[in-house]
Structure formats: C-alpha cells, structure tokens
Residue frames as a rotation matrix with the C-alpha (Angstrom) as fourth column:
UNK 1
-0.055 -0.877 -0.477 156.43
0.278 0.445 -0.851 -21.05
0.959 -0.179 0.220 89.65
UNK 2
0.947 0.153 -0.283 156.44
0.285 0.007 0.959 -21.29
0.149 -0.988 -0.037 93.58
UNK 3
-0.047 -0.979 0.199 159.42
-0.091 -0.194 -0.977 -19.31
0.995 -0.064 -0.080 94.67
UNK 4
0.190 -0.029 -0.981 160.83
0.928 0.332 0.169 -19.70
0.321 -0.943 0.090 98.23
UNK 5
-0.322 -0.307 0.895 161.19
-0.398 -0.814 -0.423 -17.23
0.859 -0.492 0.140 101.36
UNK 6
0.025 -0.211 -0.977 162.53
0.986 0.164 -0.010 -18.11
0.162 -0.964 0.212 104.88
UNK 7
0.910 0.074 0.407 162.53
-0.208 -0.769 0.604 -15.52
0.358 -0.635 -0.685 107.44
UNK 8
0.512 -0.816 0.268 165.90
-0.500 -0.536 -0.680 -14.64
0.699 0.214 -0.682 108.16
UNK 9
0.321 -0.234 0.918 166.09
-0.828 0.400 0.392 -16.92
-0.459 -0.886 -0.065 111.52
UNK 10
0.681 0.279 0.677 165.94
-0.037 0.936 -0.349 -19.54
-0.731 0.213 0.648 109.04
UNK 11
0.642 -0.617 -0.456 168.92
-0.389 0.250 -0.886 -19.40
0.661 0.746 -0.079 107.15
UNK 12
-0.464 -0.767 0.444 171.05
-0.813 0.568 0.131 -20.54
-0.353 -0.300 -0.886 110.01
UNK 13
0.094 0.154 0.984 169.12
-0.003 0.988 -0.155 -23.98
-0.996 0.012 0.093 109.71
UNK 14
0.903 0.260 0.342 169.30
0.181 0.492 -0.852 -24.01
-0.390 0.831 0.397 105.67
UNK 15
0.102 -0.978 0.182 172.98
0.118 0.194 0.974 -22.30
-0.988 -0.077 0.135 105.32
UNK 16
0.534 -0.260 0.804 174.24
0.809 0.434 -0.397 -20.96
-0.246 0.862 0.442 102.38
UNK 17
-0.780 -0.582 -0.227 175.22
0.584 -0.809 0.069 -17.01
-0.224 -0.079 0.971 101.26
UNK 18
0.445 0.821 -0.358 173.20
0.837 -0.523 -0.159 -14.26
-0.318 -0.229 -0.920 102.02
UNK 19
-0.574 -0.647 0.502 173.23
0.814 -0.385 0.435 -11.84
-0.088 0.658 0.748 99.93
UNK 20
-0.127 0.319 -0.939 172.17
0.704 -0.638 -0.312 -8.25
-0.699 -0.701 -0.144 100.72
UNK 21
-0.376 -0.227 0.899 171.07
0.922 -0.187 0.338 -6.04
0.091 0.956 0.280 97.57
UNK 22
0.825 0.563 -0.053 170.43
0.555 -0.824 -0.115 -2.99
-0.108 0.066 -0.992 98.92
UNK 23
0.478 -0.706 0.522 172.18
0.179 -0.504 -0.845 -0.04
0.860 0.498 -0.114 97.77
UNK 24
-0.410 -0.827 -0.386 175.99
0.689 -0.004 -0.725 0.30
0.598 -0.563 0.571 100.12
UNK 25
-0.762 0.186 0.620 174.53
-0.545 -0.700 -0.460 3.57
0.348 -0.689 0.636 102.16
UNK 26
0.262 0.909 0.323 171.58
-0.894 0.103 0.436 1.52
0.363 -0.403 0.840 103.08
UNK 27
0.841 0.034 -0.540 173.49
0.020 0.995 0.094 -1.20
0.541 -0.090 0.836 103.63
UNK 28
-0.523 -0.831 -0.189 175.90
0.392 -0.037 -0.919 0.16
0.757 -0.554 0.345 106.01
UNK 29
-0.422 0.305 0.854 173.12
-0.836 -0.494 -0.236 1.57
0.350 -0.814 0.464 108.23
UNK 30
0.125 0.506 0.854 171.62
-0.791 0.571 -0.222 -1.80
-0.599 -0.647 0.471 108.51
UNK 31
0.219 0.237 -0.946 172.17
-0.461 0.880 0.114 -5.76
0.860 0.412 0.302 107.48
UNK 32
0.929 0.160 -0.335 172.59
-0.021 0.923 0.383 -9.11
0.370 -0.349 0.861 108.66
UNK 33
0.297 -0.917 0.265 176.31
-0.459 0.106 0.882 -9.73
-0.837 -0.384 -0.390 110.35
UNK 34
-0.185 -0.355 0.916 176.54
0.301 0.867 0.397 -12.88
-0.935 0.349 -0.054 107.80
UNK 35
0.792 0.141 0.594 175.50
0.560 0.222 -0.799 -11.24
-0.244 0.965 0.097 104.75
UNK 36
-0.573 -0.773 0.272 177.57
0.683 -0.267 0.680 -9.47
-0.453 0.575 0.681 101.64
UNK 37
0.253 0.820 -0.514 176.24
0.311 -0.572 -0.759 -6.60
-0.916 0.032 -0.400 99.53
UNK 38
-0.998 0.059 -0.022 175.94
-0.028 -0.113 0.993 -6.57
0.056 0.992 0.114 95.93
UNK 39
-0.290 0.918 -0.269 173.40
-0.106 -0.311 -0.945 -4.33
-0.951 -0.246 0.188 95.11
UNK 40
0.016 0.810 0.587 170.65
0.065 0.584 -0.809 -5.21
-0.998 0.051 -0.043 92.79
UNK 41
0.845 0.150 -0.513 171.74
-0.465 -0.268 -0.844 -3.63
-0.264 0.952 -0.157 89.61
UNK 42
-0.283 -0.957 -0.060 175.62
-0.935 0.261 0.241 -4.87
-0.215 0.125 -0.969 90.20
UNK 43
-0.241 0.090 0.966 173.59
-0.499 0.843 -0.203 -8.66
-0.833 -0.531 -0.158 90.62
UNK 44
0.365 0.916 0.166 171.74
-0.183 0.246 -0.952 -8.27
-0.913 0.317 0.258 87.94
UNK 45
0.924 0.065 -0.376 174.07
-0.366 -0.132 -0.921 -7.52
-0.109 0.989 -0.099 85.83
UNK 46
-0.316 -0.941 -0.120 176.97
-0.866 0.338 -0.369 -9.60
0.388 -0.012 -0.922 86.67
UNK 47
0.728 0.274 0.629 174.90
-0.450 0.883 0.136 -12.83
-0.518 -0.382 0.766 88.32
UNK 48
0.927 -0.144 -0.348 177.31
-0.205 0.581 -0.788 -14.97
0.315 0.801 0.508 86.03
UNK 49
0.142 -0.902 -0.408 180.24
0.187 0.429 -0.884 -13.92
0.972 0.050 0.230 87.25
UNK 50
-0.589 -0.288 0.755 179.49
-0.747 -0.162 -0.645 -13.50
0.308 -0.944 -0.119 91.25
UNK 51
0.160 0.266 0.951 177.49
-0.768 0.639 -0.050 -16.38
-0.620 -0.722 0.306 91.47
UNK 52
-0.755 -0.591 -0.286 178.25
-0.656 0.666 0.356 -20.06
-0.020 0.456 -0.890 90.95
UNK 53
0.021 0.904 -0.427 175.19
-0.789 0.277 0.549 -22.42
0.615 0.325 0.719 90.08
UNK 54
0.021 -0.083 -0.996 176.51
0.445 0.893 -0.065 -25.12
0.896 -0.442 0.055 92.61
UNK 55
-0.996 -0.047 -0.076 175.74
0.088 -0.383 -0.919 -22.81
0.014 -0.922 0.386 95.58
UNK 56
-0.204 0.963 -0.177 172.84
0.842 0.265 0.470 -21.88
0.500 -0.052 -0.865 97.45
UNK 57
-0.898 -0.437 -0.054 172.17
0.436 -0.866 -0.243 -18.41
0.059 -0.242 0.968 98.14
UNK 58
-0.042 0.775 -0.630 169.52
0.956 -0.151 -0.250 -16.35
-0.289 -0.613 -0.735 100.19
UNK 59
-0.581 -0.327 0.745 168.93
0.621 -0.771 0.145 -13.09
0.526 0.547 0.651 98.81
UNK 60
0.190 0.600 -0.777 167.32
0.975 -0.210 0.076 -9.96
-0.118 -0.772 -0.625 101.08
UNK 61
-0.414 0.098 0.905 166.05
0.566 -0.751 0.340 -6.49
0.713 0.653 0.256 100.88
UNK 62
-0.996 -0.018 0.088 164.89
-0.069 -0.473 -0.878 -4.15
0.058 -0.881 0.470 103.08
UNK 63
-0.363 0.929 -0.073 161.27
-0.859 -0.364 -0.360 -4.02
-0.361 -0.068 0.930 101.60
UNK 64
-0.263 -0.093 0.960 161.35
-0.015 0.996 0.092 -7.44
-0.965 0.010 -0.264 99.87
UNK 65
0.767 0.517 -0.380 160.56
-0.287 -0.253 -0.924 -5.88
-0.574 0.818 -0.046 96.28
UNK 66
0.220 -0.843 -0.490 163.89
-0.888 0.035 -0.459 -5.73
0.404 0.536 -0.741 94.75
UNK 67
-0.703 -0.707 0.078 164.59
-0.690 0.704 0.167 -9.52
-0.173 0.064 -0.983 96.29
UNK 68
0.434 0.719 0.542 161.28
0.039 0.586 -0.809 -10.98
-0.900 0.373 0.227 95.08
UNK 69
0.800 -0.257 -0.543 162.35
-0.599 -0.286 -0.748 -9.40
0.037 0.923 -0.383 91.26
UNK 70
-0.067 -0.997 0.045 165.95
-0.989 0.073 0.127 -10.47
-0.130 -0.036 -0.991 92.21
UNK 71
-0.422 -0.234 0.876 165.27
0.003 0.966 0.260 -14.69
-0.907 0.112 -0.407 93.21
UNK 72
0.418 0.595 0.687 162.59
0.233 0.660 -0.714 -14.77
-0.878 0.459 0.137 90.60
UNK 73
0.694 -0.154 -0.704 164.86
-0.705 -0.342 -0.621 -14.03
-0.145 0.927 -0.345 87.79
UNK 74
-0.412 -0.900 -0.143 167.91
-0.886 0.432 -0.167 -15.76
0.212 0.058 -0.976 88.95
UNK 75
-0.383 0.298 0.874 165.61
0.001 0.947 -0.322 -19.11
-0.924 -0.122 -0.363 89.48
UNK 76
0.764 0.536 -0.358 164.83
-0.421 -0.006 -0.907 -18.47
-0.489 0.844 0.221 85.72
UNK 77
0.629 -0.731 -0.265 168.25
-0.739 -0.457 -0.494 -18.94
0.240 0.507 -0.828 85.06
UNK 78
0.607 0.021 -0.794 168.95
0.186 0.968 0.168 -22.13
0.772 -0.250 0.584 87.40
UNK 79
-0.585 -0.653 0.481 169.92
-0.451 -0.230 -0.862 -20.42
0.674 -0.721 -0.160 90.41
UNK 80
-0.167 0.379 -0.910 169.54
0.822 0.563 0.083 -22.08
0.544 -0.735 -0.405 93.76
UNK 81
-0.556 0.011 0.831 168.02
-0.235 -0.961 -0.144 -18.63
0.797 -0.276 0.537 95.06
UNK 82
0.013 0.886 -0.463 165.55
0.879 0.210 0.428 -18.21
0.477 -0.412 -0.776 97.93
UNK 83
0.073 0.461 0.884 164.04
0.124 -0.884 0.451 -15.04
0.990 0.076 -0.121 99.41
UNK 84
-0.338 -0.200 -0.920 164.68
0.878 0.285 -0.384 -13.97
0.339 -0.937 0.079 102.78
UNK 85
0.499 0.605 0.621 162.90
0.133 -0.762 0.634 -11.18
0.857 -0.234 -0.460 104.92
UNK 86
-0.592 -0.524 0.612 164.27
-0.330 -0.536 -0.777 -9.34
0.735 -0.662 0.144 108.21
UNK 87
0.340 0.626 0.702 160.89
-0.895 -0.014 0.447 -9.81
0.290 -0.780 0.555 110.11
C-alpha cells in the first residue's frame, strides 16, 4: 500500500485537519499554529470517535515514526489520512 506524505508547506494547498500526536509537553514546546493535539495513544484508541471518515486529515510527529504507524493504520480502516513532516 503506497501511503502519502506532504511536507507541511503543503497542507495549505491540500487543506484539511492537522493533527499533531505528540505527547501535550512536546507539543506545547513546538507545533504547527493550525494543528490540534491528540496524542498517539488517545488516537489510537478513540480514532472512531474523534475522527469522521468524510474528512481529510494530515497527521504529524516530530520524528515521523509514530505518524507513519499512525496514517498507516487509520488508512486500514478507511481513513482519508496522509503523513506530514516539519522539514
């Protein structure tokens, strides 16, 4: 399975919710302005009820491990997911 990943400039042009899964202390020293932060275990285990299968959502880590793991589950599942890096 070919999973996407835009570089972070690219989500203005593709536009959806960026979602930030690093853990709140790491995510208050650094994210995106536009994103939200539900970290990776809260996603994982609630994806049903915080995301909605008619969205499109960008998903981003600090190291990109934990949002590789992260789209490529939730695109098992029929999320519109796609990977997103800082650089």
């Amino acid at each position: 399975m070919y999973m996407k990943r835009l570089n972070i400039k690219d989500y203005y042009k593709n536009m959806g919710t960026l979602i930030d899964i690093e853990h709140p202390l790491d995510y208050a020293s650094y994210h995106h302005p536009d994103s939200i932060n539900i970290p990776y275990e809260k996603l994982l285990l609630n994806y049903k009820a915080l995301l909605n299968k008619d969205e499109k959502y960008f998903i981003v880590c600090s190291k990109g491990t934990k949002s590789r793991k992260a789209v490529s589950i939730l695109e098992f599942y029929g999320y519109d997911v796609t990977q997103m890096s800082y650089e």
